[in-house]
N, CA, C and O atoms as a MOPAC input file, in Angstrom:
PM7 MOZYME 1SCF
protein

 N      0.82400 1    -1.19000 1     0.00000 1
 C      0.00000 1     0.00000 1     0.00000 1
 C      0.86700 1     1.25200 1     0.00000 1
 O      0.53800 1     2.35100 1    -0.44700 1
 N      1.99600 1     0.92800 1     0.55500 1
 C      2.81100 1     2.46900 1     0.66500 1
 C      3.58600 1     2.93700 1    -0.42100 1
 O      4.09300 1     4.05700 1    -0.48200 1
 N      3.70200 1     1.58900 1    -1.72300 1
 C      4.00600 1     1.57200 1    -2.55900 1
 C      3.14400 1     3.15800 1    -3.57200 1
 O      3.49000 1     4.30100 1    -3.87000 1
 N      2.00600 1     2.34500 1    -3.75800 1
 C      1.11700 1     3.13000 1    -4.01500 1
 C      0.91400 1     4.19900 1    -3.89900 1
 O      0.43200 1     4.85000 1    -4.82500 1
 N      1.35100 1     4.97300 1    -2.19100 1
 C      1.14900 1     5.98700 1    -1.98100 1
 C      2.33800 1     6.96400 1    -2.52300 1
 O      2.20300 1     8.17200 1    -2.71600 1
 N      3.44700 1     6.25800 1    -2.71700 1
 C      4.70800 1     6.87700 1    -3.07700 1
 C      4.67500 1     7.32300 1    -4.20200 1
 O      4.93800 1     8.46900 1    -4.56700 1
 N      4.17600 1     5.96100 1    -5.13000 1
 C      3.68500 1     6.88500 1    -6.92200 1
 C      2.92800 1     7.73300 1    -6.93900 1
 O      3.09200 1     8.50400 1    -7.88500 1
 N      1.77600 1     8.05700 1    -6.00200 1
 C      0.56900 1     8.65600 1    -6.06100 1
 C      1.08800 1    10.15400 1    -5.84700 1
 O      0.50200 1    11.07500 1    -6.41700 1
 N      2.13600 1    10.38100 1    -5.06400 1
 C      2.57200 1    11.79700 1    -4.46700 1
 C      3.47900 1    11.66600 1    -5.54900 1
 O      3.09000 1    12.50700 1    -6.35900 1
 N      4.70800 1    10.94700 1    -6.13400 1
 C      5.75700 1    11.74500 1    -7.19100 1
 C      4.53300 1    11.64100 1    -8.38400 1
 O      5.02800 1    11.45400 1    -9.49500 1
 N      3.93300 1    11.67300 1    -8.38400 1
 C      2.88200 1    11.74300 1    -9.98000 1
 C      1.99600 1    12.86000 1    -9.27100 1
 O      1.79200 1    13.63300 1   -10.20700 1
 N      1.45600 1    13.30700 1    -8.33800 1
 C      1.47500 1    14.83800 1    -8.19100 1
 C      2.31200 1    15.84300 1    -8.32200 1
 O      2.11000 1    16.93200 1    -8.86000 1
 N      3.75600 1    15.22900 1    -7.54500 1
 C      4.53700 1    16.15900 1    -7.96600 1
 C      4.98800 1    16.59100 1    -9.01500 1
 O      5.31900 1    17.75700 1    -9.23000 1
 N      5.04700 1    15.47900 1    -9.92000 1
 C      5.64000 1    15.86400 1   -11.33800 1
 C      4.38900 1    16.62400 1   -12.15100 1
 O      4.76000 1    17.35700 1   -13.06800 1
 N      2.84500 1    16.52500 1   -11.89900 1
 C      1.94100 1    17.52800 1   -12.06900 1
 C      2.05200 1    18.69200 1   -12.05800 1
 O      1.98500 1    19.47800 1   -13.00200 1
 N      2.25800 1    18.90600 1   -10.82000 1
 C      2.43400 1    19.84800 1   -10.26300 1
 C      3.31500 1    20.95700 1   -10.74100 1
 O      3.05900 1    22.16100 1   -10.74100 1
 N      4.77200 1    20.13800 1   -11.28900 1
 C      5.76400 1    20.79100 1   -11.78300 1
 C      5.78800 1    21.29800 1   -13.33400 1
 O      6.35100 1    22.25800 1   -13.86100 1
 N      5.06200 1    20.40600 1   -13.78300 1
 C      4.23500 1    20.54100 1   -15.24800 1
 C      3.55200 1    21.71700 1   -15.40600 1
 O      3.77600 1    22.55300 1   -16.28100 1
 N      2.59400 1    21.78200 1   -14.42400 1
 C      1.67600 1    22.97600 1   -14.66700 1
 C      2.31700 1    24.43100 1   -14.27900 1
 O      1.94500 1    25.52500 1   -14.70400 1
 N      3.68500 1    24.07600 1   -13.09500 1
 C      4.14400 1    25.69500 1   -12.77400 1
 C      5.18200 1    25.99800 1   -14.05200 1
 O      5.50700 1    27.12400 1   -14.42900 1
 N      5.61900 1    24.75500 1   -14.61800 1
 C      6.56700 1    25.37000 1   -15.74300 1
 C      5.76900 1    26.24400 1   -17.17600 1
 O      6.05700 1    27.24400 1   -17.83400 1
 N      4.46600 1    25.07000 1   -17.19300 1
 C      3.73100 1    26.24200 1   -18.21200 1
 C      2.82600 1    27.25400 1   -17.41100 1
 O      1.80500 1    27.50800 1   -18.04900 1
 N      2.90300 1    27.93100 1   -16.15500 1
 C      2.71400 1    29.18400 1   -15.53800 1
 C      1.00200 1    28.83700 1   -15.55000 1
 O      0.24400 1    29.80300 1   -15.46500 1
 N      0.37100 1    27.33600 1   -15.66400 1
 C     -1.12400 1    27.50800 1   -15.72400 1
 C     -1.29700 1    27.69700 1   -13.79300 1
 O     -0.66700 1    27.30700 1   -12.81000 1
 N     -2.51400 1    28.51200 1   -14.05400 1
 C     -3.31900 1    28.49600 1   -12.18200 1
 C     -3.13300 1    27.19900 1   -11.26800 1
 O     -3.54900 1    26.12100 1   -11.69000 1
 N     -2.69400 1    27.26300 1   -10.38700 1
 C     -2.91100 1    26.17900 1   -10.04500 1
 C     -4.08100 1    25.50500 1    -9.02300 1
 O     -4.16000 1    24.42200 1    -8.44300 1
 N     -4.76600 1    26.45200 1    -9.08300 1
 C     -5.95100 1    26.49600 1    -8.34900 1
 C     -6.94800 1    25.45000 1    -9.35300 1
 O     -7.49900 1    24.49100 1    -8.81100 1
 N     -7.12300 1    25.68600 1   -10.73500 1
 C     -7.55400 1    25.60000 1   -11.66700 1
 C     -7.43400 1    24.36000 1   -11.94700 1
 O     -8.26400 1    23.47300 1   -11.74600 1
 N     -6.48000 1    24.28300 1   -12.38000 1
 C     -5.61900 1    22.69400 1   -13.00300 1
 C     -5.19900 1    21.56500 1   -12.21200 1
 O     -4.85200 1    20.49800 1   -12.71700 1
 N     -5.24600 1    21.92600 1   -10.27100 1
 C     -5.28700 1    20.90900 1    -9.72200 1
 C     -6.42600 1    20.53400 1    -8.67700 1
 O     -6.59200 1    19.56000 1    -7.94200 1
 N     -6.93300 1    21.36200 1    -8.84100 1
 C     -8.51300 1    21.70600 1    -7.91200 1
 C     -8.43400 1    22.35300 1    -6.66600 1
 O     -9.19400 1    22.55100 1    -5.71900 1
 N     -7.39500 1    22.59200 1    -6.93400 1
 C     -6.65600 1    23.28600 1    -5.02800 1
 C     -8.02100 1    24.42000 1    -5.30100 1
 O     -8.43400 1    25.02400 1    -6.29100 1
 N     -8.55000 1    24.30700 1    -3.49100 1
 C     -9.20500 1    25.24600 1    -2.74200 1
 C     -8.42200 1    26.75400 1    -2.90800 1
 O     -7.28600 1    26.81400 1    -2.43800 1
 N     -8.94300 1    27.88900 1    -3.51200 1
 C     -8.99700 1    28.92100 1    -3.69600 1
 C     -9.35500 1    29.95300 1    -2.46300 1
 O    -10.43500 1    30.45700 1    -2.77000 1
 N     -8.85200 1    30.55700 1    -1.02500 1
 C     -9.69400 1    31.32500 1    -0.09300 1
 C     -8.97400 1    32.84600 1    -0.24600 1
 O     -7.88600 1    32.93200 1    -0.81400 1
 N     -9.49000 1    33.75700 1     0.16800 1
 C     -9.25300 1    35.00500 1    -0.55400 1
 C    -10.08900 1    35.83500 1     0.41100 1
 O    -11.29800 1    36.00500 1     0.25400 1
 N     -9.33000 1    36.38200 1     1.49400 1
 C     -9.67500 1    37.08000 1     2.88900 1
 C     -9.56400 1    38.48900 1     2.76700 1
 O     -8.61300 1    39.14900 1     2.34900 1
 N    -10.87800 1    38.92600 1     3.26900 1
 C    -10.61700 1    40.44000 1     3.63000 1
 C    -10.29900 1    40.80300 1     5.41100 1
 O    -11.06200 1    40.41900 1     6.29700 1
 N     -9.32800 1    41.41600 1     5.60700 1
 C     -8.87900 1    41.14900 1     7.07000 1
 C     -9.41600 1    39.73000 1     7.93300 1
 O     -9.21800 1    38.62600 1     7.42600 1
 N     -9.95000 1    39.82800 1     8.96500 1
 C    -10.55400 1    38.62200 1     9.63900 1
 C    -11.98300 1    38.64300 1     9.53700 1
 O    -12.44000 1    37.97900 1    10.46700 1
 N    -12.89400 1    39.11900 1     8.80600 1
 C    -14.25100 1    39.53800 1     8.53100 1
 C    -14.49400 1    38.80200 1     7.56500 1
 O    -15.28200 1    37.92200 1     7.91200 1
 N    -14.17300 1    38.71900 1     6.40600 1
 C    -14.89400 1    37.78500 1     5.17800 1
 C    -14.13100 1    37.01500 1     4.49800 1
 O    -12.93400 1    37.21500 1     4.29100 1
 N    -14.76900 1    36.10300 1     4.11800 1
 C    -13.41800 1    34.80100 1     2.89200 1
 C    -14.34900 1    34.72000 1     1.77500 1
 O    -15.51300 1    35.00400 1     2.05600 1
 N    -14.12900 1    34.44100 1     0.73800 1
 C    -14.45500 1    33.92900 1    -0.47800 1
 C    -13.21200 1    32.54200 1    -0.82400 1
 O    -11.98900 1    32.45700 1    -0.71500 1
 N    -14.43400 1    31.49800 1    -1.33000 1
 C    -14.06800 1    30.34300 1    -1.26800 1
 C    -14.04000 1    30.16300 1    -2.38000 1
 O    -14.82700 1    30.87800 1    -2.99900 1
 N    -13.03900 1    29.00600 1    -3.39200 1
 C    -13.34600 1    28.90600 1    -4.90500 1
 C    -13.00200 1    27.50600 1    -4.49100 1
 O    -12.12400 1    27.27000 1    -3.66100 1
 N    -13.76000 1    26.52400 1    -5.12900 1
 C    -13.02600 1    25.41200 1    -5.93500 1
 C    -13.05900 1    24.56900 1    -4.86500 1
 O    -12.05200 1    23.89200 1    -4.65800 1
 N    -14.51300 1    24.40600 1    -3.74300 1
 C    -14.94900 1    23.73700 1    -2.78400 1
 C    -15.81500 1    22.59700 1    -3.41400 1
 O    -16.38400 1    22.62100 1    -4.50500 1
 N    -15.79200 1    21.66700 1    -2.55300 1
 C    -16.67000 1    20.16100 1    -3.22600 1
 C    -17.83900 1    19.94600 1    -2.47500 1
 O    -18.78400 1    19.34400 1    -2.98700 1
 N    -17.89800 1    20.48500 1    -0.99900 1
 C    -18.56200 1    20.37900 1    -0.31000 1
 C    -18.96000 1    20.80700 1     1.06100 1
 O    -17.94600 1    21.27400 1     1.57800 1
 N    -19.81700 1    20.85700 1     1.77100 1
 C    -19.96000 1    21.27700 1     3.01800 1
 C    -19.69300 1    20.19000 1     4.53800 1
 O    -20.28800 1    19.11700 1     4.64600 1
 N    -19.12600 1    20.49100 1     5.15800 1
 C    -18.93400 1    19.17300 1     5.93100 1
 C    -19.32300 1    19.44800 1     7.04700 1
 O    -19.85100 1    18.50300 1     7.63400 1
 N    -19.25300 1    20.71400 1     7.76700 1
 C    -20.10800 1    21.25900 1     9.14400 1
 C    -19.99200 1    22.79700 1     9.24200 1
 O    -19.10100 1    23.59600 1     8.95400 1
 N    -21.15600 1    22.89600 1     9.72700 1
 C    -21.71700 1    24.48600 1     9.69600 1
 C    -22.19200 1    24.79900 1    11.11500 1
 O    -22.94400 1    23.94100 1    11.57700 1
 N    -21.99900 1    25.53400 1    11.67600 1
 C    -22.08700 1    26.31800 1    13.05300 1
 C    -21.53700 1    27.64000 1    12.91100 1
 O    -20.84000 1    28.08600 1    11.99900 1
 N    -21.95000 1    28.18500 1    13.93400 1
 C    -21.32400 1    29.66200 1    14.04100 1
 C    -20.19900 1    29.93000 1    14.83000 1
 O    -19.88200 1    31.03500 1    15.27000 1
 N    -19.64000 1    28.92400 1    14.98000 1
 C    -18.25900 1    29.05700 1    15.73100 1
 C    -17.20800 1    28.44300 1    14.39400 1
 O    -16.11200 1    28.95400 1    14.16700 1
 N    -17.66300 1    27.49000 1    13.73800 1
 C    -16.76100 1    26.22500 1    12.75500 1
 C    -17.88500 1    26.28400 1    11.73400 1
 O    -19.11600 1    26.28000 1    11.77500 1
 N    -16.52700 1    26.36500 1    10.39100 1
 C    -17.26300 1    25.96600 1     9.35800 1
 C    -16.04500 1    24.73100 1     8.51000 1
 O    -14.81600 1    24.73500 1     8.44800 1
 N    -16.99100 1    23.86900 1     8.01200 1
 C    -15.64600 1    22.84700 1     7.67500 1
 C    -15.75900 1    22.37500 1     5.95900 1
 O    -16.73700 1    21.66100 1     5.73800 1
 N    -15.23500 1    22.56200 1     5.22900 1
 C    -15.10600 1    22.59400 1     3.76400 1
 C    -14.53100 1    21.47100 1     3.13300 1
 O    -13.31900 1    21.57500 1     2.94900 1
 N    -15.07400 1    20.40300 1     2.74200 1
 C    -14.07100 1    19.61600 1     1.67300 1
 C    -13.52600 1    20.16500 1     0.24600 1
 O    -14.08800 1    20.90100 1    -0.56600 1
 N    -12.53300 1    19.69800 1     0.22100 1
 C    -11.66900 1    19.97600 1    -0.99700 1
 C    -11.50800 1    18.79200 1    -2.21100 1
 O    -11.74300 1    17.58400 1    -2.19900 1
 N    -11.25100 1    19.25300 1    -2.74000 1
 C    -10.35200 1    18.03400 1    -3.57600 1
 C     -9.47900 1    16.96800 1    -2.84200 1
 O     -9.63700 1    15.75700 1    -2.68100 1
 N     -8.43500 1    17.90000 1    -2.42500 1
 C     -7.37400 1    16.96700 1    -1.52000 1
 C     -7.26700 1    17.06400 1    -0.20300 1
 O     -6.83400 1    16.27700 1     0.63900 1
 N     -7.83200 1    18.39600 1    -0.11500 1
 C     -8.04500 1    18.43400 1     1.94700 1
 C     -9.03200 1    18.98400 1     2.44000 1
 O    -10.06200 1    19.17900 1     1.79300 1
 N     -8.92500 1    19.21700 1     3.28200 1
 C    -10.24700 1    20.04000 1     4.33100 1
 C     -9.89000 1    20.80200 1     4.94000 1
 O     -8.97900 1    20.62200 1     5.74900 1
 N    -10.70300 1    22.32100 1     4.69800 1
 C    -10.44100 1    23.32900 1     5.05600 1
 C    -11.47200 1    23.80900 1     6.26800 1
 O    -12.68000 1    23.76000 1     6.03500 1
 N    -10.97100 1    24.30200 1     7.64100 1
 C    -11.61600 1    24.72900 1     8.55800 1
 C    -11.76100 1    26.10200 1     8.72600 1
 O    -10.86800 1    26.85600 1     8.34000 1
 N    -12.92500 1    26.58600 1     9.33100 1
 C    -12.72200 1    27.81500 1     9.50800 1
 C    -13.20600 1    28.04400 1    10.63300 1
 O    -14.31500 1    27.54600 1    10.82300 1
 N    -12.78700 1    28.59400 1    11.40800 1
 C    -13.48400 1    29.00800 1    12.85900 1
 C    -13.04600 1    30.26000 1    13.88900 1
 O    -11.88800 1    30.66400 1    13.99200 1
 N    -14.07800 1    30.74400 1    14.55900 1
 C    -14.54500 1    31.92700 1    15.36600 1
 C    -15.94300 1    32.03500 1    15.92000 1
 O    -16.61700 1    31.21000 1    16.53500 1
 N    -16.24600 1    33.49200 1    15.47100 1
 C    -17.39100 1    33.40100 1    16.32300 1
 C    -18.67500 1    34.09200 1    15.21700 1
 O    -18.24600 1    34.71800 1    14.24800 1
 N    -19.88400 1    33.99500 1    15.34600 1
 C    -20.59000 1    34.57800 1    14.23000 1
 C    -20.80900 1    34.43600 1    12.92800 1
 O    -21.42100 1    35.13400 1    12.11900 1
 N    -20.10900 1    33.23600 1    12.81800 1
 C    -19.60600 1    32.74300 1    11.21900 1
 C    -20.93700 1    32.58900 1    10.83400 1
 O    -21.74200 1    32.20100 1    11.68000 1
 N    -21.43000 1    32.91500 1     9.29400 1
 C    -22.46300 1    32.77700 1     8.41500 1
 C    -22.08600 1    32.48700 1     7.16200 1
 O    -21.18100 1    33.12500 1     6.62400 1
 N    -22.60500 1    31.68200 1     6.66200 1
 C    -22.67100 1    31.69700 1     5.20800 1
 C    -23.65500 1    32.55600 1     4.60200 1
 O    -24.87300 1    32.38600 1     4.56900 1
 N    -22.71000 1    33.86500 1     3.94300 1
 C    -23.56000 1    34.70700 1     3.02200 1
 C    -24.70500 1    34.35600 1     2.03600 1
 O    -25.93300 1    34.28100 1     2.09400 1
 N    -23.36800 1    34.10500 1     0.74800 1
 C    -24.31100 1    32.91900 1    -0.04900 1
 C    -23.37300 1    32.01600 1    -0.44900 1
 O    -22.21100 1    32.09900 1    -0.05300 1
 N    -23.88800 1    30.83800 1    -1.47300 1
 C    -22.63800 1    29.88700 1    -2.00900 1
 C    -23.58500 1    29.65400 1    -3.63500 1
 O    -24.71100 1    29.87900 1    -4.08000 1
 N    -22.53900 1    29.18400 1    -3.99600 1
 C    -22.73800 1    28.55300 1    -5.34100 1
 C    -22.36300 1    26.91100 1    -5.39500 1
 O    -22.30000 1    26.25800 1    -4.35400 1
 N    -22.08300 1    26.22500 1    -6.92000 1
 C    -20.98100 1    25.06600 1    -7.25200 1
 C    -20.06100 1    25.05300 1    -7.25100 1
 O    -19.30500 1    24.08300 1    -7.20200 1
 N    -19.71200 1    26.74600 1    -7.33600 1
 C    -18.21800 1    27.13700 1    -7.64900 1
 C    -17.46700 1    27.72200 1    -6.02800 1
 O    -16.43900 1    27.41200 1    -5.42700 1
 N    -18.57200 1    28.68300 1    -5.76300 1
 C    -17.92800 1    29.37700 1    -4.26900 1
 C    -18.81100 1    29.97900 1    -3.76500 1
 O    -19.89500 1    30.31300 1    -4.24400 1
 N    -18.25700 1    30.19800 1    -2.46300 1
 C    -19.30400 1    31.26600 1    -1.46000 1
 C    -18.99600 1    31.94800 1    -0.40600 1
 O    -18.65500 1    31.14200 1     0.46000 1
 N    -18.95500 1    32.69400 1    -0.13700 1
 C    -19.09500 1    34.00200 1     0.69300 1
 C    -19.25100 1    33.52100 1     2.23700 1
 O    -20.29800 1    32.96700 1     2.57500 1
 N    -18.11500 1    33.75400 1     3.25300 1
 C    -18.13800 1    33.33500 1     4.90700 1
 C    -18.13700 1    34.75200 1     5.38100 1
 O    -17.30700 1    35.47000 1     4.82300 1
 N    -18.91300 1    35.32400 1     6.32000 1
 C    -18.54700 1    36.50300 1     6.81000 1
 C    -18.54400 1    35.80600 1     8.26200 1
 O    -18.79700 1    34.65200 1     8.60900 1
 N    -18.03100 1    37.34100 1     9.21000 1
 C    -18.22400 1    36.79100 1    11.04700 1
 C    -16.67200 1    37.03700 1    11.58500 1
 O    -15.78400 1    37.13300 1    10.73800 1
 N    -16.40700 1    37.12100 1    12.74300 1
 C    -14.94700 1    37.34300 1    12.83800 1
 C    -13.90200 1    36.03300 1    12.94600 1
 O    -13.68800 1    35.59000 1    14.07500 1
 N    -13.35700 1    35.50900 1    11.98600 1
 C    -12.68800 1    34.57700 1    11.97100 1
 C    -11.14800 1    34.60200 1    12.49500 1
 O    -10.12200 1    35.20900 1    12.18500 1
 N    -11.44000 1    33.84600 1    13.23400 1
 C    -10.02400 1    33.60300 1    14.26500 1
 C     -9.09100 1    32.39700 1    14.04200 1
 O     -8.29100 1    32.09700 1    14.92900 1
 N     -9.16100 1    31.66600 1    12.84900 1
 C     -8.58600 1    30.50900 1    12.72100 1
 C     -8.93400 1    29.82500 1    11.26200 1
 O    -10.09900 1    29.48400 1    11.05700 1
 N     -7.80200 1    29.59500 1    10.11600 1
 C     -7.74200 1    28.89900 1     9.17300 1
 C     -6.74700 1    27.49700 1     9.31600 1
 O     -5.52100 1    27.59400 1     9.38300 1
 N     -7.46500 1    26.19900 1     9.35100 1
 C     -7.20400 1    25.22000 1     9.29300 1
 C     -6.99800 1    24.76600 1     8.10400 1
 O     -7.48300 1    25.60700 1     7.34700 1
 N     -6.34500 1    23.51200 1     7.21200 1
 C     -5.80300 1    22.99000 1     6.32900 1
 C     -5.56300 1    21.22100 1     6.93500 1
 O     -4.57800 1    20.83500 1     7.56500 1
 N     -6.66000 1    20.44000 1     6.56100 1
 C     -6.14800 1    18.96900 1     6.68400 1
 C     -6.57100 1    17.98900 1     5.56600 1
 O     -6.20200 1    16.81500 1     5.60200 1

């Protein structure tokens, strides 16, 4: 199995390296989560798969490849789309797993 996992990461990496040599997004071309903060008050999200928990303290985001947390206090979802959506509230904490 660890075999597996070893090709699985150098065949990202060499992706990876592919796409920065021809300068494409990489948000785009590898599905990486897109977040885009105005001070600690609002995020805009791109390139989310799903919702995984919602409260007003934690909000929790699947990705493509990870899961993105967000948490404080007041948190709302503005609006969302397929593509992205709008967190306002004072956010005290960006997670990545």
């Amino acid at each position: 199995m660890r075999r597996n996992n070893d090709r699985s990461q150098r065949s990202e990496l060499k992706k990876e390296a592919l796409i920065e040599s021809l300068k494409f997004p990489k948000d785009i071309c590898m599905g990486a989560i897109r977040v885009t903060m105005t001070g600690n008050r609002e995020a805009w999200i791109e390139n989310y798969r799903g919702l995984l928990e919602y409260t007003q303290e934690q909000i929790l985001l699947q990705g493509k490849t990870c899961q993105v947390c967000f948490e404080g206090t007041g948190l709302s979802i503005d609006y969302y789309t397929n593509e992205d959506m709008k967190i306002s509230g004072c956010i005290s904490c960006i997670r990545y797993s």
